[in-house]
N, C-alpha and C positions, 0 to 999 in steps of 0.2 A: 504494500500500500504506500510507503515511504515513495516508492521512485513514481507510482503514478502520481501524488502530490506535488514531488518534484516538476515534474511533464508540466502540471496543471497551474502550474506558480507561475508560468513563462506564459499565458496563455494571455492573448491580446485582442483574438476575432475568433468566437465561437458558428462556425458555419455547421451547418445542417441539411440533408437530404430529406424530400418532403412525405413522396409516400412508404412507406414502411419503417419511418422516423417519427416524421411531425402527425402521421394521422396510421393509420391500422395497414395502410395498403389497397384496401378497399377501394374503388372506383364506382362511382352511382353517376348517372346521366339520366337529366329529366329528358321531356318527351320530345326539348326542343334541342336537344343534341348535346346541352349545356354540362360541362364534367363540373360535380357535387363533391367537396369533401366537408370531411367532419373534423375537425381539431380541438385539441385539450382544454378546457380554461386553465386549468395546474400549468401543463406545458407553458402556456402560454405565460403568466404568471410567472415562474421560472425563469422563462427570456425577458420578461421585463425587469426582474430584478438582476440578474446577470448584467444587463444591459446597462441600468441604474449603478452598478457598479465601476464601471468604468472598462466592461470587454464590450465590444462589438460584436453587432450581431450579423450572420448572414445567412443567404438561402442559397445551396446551388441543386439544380434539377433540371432533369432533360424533359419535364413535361411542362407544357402553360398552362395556365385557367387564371381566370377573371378571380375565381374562388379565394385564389393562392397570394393576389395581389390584393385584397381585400386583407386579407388575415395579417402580412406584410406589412401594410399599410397601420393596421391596428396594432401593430405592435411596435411601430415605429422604426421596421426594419427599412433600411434604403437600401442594404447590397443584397438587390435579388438578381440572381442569374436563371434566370426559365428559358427552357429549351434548350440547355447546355448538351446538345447531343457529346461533345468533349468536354468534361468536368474536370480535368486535369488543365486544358487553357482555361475555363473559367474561373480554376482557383489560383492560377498563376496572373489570372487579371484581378482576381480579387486582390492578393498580395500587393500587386502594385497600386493600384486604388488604396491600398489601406498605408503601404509606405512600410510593410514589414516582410522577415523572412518567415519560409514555413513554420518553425520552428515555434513560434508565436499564437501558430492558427490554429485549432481544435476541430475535428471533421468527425459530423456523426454520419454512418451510411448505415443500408442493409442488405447491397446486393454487389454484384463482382462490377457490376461501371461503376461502383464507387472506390475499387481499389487501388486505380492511379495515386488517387487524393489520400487514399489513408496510407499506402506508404510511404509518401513525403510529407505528412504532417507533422507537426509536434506532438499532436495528443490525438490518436486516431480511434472511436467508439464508433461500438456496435449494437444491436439491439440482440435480443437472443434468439428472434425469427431469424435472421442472418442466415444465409448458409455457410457451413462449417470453415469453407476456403477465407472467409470475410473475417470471422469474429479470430481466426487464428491471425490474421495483421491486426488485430483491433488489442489497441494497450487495453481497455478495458468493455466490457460486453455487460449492458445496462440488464439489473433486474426486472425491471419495466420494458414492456413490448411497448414497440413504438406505434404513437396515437394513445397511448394507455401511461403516462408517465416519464416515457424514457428520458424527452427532453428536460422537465423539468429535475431527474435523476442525477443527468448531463450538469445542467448548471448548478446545484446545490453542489454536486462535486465541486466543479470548479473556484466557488464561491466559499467552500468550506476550504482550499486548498490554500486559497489567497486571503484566508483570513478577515473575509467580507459578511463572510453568513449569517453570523451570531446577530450582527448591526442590520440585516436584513429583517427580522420577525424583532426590533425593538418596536415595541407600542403594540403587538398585534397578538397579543397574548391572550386566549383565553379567557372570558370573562365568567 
């Protein structure tokens, strides 16, 4: 646990893969062709405190929807890469947009086009739907199925690593 902390301490842009990350995997299309997903309020919550902290946040995915730019937008993410049929140039443009090395960038995936990106990242997660090729480059593989947790798993991690967590839930205590 020491050396993923380690990882986690350097960590400066938490990026994210969307479906079988940020939401179950799951694809629903209404009647007018429109792709439907469902995301976490917790997840979400998570990237906004993460984000409140002072890491950046980011989205890369080789799929678009309107959906996903909605969610994005709610969350006050600006670096969305959709459509990135190459996720390894999108996170090498993310890098440079952000003004950091990989080493910096934390990358959750759950399938094998996400493993350009996880083996050049600093802090490479996995969900535990993953298949087995993915979670074995993954420093760490979330208790939480993704859409179900993971991300906001992801950022307490990170936030517990860097010493921010604690200051997170001050005033939100239980009444």
């Amino acid at each position: 646990m020491s050396r993923l902390y380690d990882l986690a301490r350097n960590i400066r842009v938490a990026a994210f893969d969307v479906d079988g990350v940020l939401t179950d995997g799951t694809l629903y299309y209404a009647d007018s062709v429109e792709e439907l997903k469902a995301f976490n309020v917790q997840d979400g919550h998570g990237m906004k405190m993460l984000k409140d902290s002072g890491v950046a946040l980011a989205i890369i995915t080789s799929r678009s929807s309107r959906s996903l730019e909605a969610r994005a937008r709610n969350l006050g993410i600006d670096l969305l890469f959709q459509g990135a049929a190459d996720k390894l140039a999108a996170f090498q443009e993310l890098l440079g947009r952000c003004g950091i090395e990989a080493q910096a960038c934390a990358y959750a995936g759950d399938d094998v086009v996400d493993l350009p990106v996880l083996k050049c990242c600093g802090l490479a997660l996995a969900v535990p739907d993953a298949p087995a090729l993915v979670r074995r480059h993954a420093h760490y593989v979330t208790r939480a199925r993704g859409g179900r947790g993971a991300a906001r798993e992801i950022c307490e991690l990170i936030l517990h690593a860097q010493e921010t967590l604690p200051g997170r839930f001050a005033g939100h205590a239980e009444r």
